[in-house]
C-alpha positions as a printed Julia matrix, in Angstrom:
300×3 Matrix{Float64}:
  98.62   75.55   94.8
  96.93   77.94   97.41
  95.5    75.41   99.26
  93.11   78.22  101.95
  91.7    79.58   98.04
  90.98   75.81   96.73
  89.45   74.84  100.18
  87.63   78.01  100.49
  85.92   77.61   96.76
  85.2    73.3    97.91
  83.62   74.53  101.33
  81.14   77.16   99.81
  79.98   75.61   96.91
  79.42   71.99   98.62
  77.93   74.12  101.59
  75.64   75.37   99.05
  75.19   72.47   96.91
  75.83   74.9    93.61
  78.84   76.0    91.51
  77.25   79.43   90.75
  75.73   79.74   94.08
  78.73   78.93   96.05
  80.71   80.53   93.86
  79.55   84.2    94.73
  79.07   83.33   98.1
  82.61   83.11   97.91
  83.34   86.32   95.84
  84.85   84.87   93.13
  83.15   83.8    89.76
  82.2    80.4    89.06
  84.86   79.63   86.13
  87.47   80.07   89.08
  85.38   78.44   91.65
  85.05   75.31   89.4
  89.24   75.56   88.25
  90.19   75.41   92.04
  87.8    72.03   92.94
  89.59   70.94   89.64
  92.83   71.09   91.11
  91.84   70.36   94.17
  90.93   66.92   93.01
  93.53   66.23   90.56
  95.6    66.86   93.98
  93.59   64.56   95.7
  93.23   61.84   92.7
  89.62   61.62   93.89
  86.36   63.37   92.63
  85.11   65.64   95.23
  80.99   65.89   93.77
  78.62   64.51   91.57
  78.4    66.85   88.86
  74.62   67.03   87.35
  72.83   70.34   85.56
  71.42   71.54   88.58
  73.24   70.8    91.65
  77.13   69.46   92.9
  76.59   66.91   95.34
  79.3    65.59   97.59
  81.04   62.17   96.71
  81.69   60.05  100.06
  85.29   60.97   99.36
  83.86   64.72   99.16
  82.01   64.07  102.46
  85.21   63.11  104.61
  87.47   65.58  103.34
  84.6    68.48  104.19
  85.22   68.89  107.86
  88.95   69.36  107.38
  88.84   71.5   104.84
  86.18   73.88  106.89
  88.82   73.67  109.81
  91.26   74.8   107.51
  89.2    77.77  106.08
  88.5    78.83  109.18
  91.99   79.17  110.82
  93.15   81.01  108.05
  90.01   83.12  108.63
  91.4    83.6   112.43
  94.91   84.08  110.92
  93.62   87.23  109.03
  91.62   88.54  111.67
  94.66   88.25  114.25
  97.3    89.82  111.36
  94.84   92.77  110.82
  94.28   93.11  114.8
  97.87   92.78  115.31
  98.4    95.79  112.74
  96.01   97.73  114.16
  97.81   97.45  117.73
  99.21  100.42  119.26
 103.01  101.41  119.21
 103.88  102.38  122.1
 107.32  104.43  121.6
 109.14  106.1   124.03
 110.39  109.87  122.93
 112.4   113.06  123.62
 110.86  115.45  125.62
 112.74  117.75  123.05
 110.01  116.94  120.62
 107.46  119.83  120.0
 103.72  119.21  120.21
 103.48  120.35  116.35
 106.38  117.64  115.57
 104.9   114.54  117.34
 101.86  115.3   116.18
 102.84  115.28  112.33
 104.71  112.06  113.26
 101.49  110.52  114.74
  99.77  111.47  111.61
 102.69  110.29  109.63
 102.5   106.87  111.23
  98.68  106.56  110.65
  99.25  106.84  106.74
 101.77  104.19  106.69
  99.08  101.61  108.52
 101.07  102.12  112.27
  99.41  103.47  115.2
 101.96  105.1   117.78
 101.06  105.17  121.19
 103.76  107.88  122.47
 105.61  108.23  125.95
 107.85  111.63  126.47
 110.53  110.68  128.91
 114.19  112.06  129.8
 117.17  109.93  128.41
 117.17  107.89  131.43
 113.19  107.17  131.83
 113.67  105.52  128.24
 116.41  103.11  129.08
 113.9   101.9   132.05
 110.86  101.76  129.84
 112.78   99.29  126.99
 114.64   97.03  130.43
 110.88   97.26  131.97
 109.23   96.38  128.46
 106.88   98.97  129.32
 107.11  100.1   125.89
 108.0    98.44  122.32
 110.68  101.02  121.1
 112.15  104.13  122.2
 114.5   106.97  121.07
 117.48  106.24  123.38
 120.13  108.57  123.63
 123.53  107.54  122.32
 126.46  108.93  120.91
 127.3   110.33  117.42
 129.21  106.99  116.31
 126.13  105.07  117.1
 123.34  107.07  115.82
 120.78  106.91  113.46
 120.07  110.56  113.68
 121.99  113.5   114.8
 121.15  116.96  115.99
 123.81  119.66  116.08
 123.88  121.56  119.42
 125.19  124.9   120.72
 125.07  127.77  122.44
 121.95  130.08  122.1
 121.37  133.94  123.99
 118.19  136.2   123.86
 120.42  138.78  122.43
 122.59  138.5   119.2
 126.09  137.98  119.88
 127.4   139.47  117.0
 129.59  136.67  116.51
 129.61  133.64  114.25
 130.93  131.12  116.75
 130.52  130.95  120.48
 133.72  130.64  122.49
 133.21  128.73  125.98
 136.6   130.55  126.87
 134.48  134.09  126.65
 132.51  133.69  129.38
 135.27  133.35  131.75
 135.14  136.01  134.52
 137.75  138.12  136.42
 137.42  137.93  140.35
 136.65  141.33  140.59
 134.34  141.61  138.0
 131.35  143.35  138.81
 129.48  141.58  136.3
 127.4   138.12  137.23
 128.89  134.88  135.08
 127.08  133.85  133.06
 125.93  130.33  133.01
 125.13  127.77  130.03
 122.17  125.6   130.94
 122.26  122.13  130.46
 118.81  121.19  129.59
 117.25  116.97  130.72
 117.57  116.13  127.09
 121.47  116.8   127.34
 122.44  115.89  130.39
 123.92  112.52  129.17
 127.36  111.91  129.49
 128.89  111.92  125.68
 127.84  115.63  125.94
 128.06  116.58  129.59
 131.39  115.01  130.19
 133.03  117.3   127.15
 131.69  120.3   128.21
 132.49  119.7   131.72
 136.12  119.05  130.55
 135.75  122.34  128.47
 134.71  124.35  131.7
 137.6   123.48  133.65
 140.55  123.53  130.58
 139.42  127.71  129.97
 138.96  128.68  133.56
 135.38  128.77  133.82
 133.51  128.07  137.72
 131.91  124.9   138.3
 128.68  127.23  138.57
 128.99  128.43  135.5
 127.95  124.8   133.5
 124.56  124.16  135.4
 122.14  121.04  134.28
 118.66  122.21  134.57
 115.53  120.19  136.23
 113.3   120.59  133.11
 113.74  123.11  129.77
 111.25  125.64  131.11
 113.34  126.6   133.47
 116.44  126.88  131.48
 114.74  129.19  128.55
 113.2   131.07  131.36
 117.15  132.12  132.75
 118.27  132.45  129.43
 115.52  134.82  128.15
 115.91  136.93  131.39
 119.77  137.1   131.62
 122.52  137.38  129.85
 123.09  133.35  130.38
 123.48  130.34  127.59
 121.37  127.26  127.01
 122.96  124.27  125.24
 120.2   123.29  122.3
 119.73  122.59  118.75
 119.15  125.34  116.13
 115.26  124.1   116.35
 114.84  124.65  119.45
 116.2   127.9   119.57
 114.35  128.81  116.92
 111.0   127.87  118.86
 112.25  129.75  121.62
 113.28  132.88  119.29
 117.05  132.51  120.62
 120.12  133.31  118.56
 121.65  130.1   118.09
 125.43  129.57  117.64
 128.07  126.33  117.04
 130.76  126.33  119.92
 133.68  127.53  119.03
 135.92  125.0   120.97
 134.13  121.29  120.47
 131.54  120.11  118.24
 128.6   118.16  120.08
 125.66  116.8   118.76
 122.39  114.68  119.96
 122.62  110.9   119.12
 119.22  109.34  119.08
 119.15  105.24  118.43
 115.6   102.98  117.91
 115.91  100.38  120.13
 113.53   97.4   120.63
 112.57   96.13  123.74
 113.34   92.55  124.28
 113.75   90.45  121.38
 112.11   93.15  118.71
 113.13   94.14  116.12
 112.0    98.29  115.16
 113.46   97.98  111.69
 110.04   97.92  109.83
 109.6   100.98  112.02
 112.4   102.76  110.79
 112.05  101.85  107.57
 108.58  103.54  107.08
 108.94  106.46  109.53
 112.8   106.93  109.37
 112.05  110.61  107.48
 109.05  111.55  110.06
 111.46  110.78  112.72
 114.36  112.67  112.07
 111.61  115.94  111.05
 110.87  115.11  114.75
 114.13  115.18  116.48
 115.07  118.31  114.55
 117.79  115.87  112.83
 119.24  117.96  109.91
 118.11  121.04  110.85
 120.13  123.98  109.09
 122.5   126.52  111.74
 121.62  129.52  111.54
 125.32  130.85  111.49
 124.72  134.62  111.33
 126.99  137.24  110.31
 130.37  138.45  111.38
 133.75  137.59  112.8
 134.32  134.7   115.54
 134.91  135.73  118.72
């Protein structure tokens, strides 16, 4: 039995003292209005109202179960209101600063056709963590490695100019001392400077000979794309990004590294329903699956 329905039809028609009147009042017609005071009283074993041609008028049995029965309507009233407010509440998700303007838009928009309204916070790898341990948000895209991602963004090595070369080879850049030639650098952008793809490249550095100048972690991406489009230097990135910055992008010849990214709930929450409906939006986002541009030619 749905015992807020058969309430809700026993409240408006004995508010209204008709079947037909209380039954519209109601929004429902009266052949269902007079089925659910049915059951309700076969529930009860007690007639609820005098039945006569014109009017329903409360039995003294009807009269004393009234006032709980409007109690009852109207916290299921207050239940509905506070679901459909609680829906309606923003998200408030930290994110990448990697994210384009174009991309969190469409997830924003995404978000508002599955009934969710995001509330986003752009924020280096470290920012996040303290916005989930501060609860100062309800989710956020943390940074973690391959083996525990949900999505994963291939990174590599991308130059202004073509390099003529399928592959990138760390070991290339390496520099005689009397080179007259400047060494060039690979830019570690905020997003990247983690340690499950820091520490590998740092190893990577030192095993071919490279100078500890020559792997620099850079204060914000601006600055980065800004050395790289003016010199002959690197910047670690996916093939999105270098695509938005109209860079040749290449896979490293020596390691394989990739972005992790993770959903994780502050506190006790659980993002899963989150996931679920925005999983695809998400990973469009991120730049998750996003195809290499290999180019053409041997590997250097």
């Amino acid at each position: 039995m749905d015992l807020v329905g058969v309430c809700r039809a026993f409240v408006s028609v004995s508010e209204r003292g008709s079947f037909t009147v209380g039954a519209a009042a109601a929004r429902m017609s009266q052949s269902v209005a007079s089925r659910r005071v049915a059951a309700l009283e076969e529930r009860f074993g007690e007639p609820l109202f005098e039945r006569t041609s014109r009017r329903a008028v409360l039995t003294p049995f009807g009269r004393d179960m009234l006032p709980v029965a409007r109690q009852l309507v109207q916290a299921a009233d207050v239940l509905l209101h506070e679901a459909e407010a609680a829906k309606r509440k923003p998200w408030r998700l930290a994110v990448p600063g990697i994210c384009s303007t174009a991309g969190l838009a469409r997830l924003v928009a995404e978000a508002r056709g599955h009934g969710v309204t995001l509330d986003l916070r752009v924020a280096t790898p470290a920012q996040r963590l303290e916005l989930i341990h501060a609860q100062q948000v309800r989710a956020a895209l943390l940074a973690v490695p391959e083996d525990e991602a949900t999505w994963s963004v291939p990174l590599g090595l991308a130059t202004a100019r073509d390099p003529g070369v399928r592959r990138v080879y760390v070991e290339t850049l390496r520099v005689g001392r009397a080179s007259p030639e400047p060494a060039r650098r690979i830019w570690i952008q905020p997003e990247d400077d983690v340690p499950h793809i820091r520490d590998p490249l740092t190893r990577l550095r030192d095993a071919v000979g490279l100078r500890p100048a020559q792997l620099v972690a850079a204060g914000d991406l601006t600055t980065a794309a800004a050395e790289v489009l003016s010199t002959r230097d690197l910047l670690l990135c996916s093939p999105a990004q270098a695509g938005e910055l109209s860079l040749t992008w290449r896979p490293i010849g020596e390691i394989t590294l990739s972005r992790g990214f993770a959903l994780t709930a502050a506190a006790d929450g659980n993002p899963q329903h989150i996931e679920g409906r925005l999983g695809g939006a998400i990973a469009r986002c991120l730049g998750a699956g996003a195809p290499a541009d290999t180019g053409e030619g041997a590997e250097a």
